[in-house]
VEXLOKOL-705494 format. One line per 8 residues: for each residue x, y, z of N, C-alpha, C. Coordinates in steps of 0.2 Angstrom, whole numbers, plus 2048, in hexadecimal, padded with zeros to 3 digits. Layout:
BEGIN
X/Y/Z/X/Y/Z/X/Y/Z ~ ... .
//
This chain:
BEGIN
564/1E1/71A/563/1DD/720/56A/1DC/723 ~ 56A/1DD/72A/570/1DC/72E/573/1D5/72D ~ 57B/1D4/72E/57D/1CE/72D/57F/1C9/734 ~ 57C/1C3/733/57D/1C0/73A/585/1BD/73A ~ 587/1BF/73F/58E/1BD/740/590/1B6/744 ~ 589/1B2/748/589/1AE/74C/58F/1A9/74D ~ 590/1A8/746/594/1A1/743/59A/1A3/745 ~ 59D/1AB/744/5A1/1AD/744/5A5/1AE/74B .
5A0/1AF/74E/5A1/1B0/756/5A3/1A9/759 ~ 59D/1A3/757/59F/19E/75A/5A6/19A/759 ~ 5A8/19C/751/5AF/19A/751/5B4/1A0/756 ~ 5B3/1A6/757/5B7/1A9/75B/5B8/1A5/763 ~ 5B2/1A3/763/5B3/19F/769/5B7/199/769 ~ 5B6/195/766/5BA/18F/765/5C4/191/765 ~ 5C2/197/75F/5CD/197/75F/5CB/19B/767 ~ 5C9/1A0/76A/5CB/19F/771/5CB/198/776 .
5C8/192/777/5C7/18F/779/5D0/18D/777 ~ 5D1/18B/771/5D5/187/76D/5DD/18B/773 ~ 5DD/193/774/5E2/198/775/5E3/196/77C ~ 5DE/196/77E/5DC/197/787/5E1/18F/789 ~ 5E0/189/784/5E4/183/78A/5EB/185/788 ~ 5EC/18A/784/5F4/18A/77E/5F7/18E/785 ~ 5F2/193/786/5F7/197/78A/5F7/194/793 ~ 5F1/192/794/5F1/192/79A/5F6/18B/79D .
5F7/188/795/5FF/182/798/604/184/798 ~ 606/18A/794/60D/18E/795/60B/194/79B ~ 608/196/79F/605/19C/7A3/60B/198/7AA ~ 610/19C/7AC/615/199/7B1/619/196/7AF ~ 618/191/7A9/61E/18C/7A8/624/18E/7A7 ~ 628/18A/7AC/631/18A/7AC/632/18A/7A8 ~ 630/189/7A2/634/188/79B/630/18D/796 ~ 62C/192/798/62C/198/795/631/19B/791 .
631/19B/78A/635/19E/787/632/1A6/784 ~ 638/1A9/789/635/1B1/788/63A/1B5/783 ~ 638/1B7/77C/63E/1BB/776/63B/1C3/778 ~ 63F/1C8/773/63E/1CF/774/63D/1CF/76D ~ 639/1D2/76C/637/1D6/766/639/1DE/764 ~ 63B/1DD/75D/63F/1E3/759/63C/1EA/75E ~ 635/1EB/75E/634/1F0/762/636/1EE/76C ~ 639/1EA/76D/63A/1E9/773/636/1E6/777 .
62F/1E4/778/62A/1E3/77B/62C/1D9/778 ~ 62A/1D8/77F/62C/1CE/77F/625/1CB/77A ~ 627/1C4/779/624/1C1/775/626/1BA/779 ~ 620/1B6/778/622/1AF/77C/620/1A9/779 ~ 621/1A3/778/61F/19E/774/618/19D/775 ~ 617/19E/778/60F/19E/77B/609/1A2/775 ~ 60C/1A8/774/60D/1AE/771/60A/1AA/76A ~ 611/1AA/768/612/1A6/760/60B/1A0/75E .
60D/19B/764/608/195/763/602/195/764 ~ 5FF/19B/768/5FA/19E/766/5F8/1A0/75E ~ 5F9/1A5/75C/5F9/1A7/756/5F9/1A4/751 ~ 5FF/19E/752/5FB/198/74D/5F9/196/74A ~ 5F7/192/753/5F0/190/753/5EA/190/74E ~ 5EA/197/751/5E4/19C/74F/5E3/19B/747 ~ 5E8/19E/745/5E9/19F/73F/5E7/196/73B ~ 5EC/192/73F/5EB/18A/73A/5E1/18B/738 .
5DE/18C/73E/5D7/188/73F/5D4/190/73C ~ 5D5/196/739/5D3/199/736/5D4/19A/72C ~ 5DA/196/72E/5DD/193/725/5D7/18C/723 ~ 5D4/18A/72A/5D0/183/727/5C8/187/725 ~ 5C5/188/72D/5C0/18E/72D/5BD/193/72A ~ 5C1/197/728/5C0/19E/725/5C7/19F/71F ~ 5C9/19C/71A/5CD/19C/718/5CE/1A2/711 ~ 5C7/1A5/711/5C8/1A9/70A/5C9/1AF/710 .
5CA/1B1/719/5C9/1B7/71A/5D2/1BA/71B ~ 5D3/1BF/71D/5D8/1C0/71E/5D7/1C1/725 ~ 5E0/1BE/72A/5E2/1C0/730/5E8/1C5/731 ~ 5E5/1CA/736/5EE/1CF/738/5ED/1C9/740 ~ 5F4/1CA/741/5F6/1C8/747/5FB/1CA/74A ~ 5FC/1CC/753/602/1D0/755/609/1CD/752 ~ 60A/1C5/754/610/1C3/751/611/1C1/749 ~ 60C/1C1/747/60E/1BC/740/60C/1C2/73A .
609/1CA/73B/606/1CE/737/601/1CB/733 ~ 600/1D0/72E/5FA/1CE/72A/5FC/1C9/725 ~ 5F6/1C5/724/5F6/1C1/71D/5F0/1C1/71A ~ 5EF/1BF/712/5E7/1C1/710/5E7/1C8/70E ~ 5E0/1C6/70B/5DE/1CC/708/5D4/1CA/707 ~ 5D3/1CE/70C/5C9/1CC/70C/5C7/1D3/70D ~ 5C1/1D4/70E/5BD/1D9/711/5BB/1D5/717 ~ 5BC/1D1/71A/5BC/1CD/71E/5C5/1CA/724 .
5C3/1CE/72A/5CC/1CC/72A/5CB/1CA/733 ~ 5D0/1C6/733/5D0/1C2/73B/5D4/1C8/73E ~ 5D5/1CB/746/5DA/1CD/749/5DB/1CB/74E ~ 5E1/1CA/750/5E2/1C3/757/5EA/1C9/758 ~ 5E9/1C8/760/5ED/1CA/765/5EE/1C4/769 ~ 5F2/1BF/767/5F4/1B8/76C/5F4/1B7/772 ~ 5F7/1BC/773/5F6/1BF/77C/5F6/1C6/77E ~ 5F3/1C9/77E/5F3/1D1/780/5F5/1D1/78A .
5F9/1D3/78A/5FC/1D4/791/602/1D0/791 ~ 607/1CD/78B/60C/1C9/78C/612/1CB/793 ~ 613/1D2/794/617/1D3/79A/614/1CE/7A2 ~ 60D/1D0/7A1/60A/1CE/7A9/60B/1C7/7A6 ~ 609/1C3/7A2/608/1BC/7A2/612/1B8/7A2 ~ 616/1BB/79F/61E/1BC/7A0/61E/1BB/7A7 ~ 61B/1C1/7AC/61C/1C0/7B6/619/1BE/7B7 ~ 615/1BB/7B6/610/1B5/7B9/608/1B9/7BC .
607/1C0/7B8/603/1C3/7B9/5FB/1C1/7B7 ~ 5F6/1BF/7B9/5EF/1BB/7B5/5ED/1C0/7B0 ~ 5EE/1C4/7B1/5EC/1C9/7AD/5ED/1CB/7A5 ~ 5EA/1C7/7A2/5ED/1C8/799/5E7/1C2/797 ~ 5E5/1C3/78F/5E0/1C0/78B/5E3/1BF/784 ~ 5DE/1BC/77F/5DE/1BB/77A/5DB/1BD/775 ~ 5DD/1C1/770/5D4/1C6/76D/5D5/1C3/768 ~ 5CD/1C4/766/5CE/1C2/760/5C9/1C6/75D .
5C8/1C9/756/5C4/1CC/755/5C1/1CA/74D ~ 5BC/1CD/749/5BD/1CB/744/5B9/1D1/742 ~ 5BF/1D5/73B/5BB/1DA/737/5B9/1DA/732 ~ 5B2/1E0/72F/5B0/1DD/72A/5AF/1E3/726 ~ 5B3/1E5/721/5B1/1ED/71E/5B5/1F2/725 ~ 5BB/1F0/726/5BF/1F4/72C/5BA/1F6/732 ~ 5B3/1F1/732/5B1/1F2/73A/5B0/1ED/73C ~ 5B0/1ED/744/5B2/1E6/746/5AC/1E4/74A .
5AA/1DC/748/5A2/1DB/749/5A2/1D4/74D ~ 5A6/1D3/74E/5A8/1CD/753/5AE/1CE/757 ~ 5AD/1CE/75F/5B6/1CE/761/5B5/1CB/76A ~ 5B9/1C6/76B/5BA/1C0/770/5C0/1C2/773 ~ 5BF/1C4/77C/5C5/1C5/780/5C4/1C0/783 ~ 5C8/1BB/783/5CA/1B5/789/5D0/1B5/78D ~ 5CF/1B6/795/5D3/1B7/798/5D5/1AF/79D ~ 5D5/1AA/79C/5D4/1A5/7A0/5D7/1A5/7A6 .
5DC/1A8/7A9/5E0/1A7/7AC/5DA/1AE/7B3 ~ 5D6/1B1/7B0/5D1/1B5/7B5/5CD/1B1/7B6 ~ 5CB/1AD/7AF/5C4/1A7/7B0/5BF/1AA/7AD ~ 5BF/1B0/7A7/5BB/1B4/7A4/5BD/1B3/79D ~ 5B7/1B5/79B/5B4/1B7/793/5AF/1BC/792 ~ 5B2/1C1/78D/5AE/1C8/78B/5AD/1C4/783 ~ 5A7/1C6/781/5A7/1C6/778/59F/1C9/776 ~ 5A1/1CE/770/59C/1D1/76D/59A/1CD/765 .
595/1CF/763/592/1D0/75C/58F/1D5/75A ~ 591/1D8/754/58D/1DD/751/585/1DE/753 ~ 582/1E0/755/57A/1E1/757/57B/1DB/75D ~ 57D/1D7/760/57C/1D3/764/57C/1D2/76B ~ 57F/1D9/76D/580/1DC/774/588/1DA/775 ~ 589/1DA/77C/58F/1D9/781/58F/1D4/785 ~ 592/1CF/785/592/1CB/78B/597/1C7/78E ~ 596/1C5/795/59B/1C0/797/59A/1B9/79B .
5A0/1B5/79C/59C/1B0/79D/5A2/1AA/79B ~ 5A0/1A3/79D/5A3/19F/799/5A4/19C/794 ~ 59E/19B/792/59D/19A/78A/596/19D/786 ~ 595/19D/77E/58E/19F/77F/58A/1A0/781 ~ 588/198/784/581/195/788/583/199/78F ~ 587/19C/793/588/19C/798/58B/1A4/799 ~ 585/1A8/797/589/1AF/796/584/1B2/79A ~ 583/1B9/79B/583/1BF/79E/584/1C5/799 .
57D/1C7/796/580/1CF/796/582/1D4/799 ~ 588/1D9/797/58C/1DF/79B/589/1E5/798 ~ 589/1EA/79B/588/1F1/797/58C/1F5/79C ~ 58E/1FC/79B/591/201/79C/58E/203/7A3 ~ 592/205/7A5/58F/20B/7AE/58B/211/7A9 ~ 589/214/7AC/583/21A/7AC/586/21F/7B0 ~ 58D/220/7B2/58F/226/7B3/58F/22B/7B0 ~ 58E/233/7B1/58E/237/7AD/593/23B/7AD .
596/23C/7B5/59C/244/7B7/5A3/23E/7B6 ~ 5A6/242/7B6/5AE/240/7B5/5AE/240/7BE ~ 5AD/242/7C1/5AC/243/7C7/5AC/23C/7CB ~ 5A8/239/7C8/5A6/232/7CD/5A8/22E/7C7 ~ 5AB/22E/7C3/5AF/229/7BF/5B5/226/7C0 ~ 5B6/21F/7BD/5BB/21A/7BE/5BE/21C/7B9 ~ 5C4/21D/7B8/5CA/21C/7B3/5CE/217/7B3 ~ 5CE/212/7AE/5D3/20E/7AD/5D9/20E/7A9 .
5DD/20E/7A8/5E3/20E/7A4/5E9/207/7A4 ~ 5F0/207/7A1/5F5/203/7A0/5FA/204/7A5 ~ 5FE/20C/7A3/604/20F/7A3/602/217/7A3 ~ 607/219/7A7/607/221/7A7/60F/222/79F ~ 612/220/7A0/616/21D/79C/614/220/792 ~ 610/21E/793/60E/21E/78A/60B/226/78A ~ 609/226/791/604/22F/790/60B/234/790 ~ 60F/232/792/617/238/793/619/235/78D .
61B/230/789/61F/231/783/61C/235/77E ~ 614/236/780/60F/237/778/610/240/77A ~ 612/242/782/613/24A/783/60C/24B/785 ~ 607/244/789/602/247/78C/5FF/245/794 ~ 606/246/797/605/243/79E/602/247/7A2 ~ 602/24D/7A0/600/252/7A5/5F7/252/7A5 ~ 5F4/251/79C/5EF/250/79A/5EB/24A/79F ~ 5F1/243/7A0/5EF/23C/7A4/5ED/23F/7AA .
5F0/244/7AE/5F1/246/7B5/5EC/247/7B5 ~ 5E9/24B/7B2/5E3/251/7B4/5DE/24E/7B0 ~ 5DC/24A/7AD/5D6/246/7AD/5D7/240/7B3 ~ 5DC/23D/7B5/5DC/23A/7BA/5DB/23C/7C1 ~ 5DD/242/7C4/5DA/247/7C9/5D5/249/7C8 ~ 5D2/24A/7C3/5CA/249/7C2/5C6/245/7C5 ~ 5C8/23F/7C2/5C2/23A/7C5/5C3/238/7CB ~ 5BC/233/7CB/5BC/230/7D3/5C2/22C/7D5 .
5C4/229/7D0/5C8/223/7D0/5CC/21F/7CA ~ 5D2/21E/7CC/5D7/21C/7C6/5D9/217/7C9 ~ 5DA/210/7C4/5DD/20B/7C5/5E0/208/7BE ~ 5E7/206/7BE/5EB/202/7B9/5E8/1FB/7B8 ~ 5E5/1F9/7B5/5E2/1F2/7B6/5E6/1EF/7AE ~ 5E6/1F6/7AA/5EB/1F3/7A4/5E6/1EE/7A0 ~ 5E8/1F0/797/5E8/1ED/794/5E0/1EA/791 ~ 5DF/1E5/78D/5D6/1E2/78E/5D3/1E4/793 .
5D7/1E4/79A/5D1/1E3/79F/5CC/1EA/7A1 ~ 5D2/1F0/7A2/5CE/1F6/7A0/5C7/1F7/7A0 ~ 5C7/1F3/795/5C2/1F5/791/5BD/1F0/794 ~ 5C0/1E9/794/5B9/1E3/799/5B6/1E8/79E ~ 5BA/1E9/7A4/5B7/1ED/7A8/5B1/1F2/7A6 ~ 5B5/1F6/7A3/5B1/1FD/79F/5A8/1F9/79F ~ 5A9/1F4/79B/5A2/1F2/795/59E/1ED/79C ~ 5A2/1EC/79E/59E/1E9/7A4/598/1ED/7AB .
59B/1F5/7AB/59C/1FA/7AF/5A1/1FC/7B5 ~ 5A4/1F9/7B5/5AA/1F9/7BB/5AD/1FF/7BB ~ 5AD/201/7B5/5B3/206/7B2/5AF/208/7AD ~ 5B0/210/7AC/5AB/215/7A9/5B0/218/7A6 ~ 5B7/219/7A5/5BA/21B/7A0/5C3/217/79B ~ 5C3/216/799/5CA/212/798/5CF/214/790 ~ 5D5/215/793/5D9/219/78E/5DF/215/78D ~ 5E2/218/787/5EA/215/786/5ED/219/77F .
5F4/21B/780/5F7/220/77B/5F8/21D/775 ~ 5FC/218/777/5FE/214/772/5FC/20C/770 ~ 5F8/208/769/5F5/202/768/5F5/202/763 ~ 5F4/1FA/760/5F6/1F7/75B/5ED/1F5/75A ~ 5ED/1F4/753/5E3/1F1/752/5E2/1EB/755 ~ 5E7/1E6/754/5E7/1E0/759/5E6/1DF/761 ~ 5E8/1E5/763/5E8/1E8/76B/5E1/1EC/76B ~ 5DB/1ED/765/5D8/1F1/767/5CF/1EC/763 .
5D2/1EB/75E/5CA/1E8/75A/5C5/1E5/75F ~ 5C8/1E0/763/5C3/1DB/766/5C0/1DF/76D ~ 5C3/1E5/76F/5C1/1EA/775/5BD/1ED/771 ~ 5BD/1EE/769/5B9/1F7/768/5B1/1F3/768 ~ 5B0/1EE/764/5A9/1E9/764/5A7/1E8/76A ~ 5AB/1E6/771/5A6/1E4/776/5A5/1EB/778 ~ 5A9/1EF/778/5A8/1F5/77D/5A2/1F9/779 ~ 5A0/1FA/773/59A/1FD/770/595/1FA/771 .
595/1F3/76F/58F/1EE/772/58C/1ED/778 ~ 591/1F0/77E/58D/1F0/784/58C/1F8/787 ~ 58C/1FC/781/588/202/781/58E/207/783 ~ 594/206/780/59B/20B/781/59C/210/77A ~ 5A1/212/77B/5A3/216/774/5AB/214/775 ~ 5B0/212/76E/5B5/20F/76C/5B8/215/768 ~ 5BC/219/769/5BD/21D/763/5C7/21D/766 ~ 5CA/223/763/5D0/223/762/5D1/229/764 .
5D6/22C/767/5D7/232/76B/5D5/238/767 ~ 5D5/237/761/5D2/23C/75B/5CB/23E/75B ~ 5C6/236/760/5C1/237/75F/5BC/233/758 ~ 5C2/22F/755/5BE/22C/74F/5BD/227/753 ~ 5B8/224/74F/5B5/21E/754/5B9/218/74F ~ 5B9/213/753/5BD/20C/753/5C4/20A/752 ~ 5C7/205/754/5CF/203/755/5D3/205/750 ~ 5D1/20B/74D/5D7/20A/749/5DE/210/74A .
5DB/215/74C/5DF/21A/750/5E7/219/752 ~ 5E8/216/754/5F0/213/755/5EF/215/75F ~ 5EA/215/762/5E8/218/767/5E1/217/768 ~ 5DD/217/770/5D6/218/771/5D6/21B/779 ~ 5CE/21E/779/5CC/220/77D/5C4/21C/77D ~ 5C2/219/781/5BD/216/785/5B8/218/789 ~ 5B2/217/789/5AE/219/78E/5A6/217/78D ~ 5A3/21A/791/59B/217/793/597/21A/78F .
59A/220/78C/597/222/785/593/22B/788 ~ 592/22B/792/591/231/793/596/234/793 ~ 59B/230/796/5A2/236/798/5A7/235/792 ~ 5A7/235/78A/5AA/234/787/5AD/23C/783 ~ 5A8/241/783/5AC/248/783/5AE/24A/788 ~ 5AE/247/78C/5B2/24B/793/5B7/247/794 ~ 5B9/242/793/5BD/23F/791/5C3/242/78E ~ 5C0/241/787/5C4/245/781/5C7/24D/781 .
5C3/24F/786/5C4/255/787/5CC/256/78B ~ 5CC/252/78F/5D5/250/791/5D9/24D/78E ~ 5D7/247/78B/5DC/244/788/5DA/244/780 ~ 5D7/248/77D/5D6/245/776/5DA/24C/770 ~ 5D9/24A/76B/5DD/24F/768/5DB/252/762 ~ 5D4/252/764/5D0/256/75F/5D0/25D/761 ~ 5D0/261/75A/5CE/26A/75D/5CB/26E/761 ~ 5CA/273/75F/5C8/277/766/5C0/276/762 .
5BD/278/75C/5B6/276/758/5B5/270/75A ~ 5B7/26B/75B/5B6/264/75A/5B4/264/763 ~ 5B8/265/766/5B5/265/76F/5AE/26A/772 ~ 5AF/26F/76D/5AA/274/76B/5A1/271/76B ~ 5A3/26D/765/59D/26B/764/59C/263/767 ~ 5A2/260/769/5A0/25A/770/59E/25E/774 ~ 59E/265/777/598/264/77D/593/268/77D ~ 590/269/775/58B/26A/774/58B/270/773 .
58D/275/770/58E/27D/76F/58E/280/774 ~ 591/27D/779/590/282/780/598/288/781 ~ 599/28B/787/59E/291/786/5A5/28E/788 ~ 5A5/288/787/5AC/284/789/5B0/285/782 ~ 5B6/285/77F/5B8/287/77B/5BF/281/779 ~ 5C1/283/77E/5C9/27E/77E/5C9/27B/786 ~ 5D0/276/784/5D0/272/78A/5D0/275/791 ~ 5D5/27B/790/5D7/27F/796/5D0/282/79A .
5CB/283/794/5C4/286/798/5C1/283/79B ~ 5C1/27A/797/5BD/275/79A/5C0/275/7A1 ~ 5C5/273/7A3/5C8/271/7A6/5C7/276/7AD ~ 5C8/27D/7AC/5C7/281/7B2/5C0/281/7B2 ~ 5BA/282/7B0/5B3/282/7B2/5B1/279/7B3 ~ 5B6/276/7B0/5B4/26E/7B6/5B6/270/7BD ~ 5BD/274/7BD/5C0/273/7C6/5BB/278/7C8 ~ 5B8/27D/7C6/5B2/283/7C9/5AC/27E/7CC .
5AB/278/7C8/5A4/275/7C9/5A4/274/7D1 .
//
């Protein structure tokens, strides 16, 4: 019997609710206090007090499960674990850019079967459940389901991405270019919003070199549930890769086929045992098309 997550959901909404007044009081304020973190990337009180939060009303709530979190790491030990990204976009919300959310996800047996992106300061909410579809909206009584575009050619596809940035340190810029010159259309929209887009259909493919599983859990659930595929450059399916690749679920080996880093067998049999072999071949009988 499948398990119902509802209760689990509805508190995901609550600690978002709880996130969205925390951040949207510090969103601008003269008195933002901005730190740098050992890897160099800022951290801001807002950051901190978020997480928490979170964490207080999940020690009351859910107290036998475990949480990971960007700033505070793991604690716990469950087959059940929270993961909370405080703010995912801290640079944009630092310059006063609206663009950054809250994720929150909750895994169960390392898959993740509830996950809530709240971006308040756009005036949106994305949030999945296991079997329960994709939706958004402002609360649950007041949703909308999302599902994926029905693109099929890389040809008439959206790509979204962060940074060209993480594609040249990984030594795969050139790979970014040329799936990027491919499609219809590229735009940076960066970060959760990408993957909203993507599961919404706005956006039919969405990519990033480098992520942490707090930067990914609460994206891998809505983006399957609105009929996407969440896998990792490798091609394994779910957040845990150190990295992902996204999409609508048709253009997902074509995809891979430029940025992913599976073998020449493995892209072989993504497109069905036909006479394409390695990248270089797909690649020239796409430009012949």
């Amino acid at each position: 019997m499948a398990l119902d997550y509802t209760d689990d959901l509805r508190l995901a909404h609550v600690l978002a609710d709880d996130a969205d007044a925390l951040t949207m009081a510090r969103f601008k304020a003269l008195d933002l206090h901005v730190m740098t973190k050992p890897d160099l990337t800022p951290v801001t009180d807002a950051d901190q007090a978020v997480e928490e939060g979170i964490r207080r009303t999940l020690s009351r709530a859910r107290s036998r499960d475990a949480v990971l979190g960007e700033e505070q790491g793991s604690a716990g030990h469950s087959q059940r674990r929270w993961v909370v990204d405080p703010i995912d976009g801290t640079k944009n919300f630092v310059r006063g850019v609206p663009v950054w959310a809250t994720l929150i996800a909750l895994m169960v047996d390392d898959e993740v079967v509830v996950g809530v992106v709240s971006a308040p300061a756009l005036n949106r909410r994305w949030w999945a459940m296991k079997d329960g579809g994709a939706w958004t909206g402002t609360s649950l009584l007041r949703a909308s389901a999302i599902q994926v575009s029905d693109v099929s050619r890389v040809e008439d596809a959206s790509f979204a991405y962060s940074s060209i940035g993480g594609w040249e340190e990984r030594d795969q810029l050139d790979d970014f270019l040329a799936l990027s010159r491919r499609c219809w259309r590229t735009r940076a929209f960066g970060d959760f919003w990408s993957y909203m887009l993507l599961a919404e259909g706005a956006v039919d493919i969405a990519a990033e070199p480098e992520l942490e599983l707090y930067d990914m859990a609460a994206l891998d659930v809505i983006v399957r549930e609105a009929g996407g595929i969440f896998t990792s450059l490798d091609g394994e399916p779910g957040p845990t890769g150190g990295n992902a690749i996204a999409s609508n679920g048709k253009l997902h080996d074509q995809a891979l086929a430029f940025l992913g880093s599976v073998d020449d067998e493995s892209r072989h049999a993504q497109r069905g045992g036909g006479s394409v072999h390695d990248l270089a071949d797909f690649r020239r009988l796409t430009e012949e098309d």
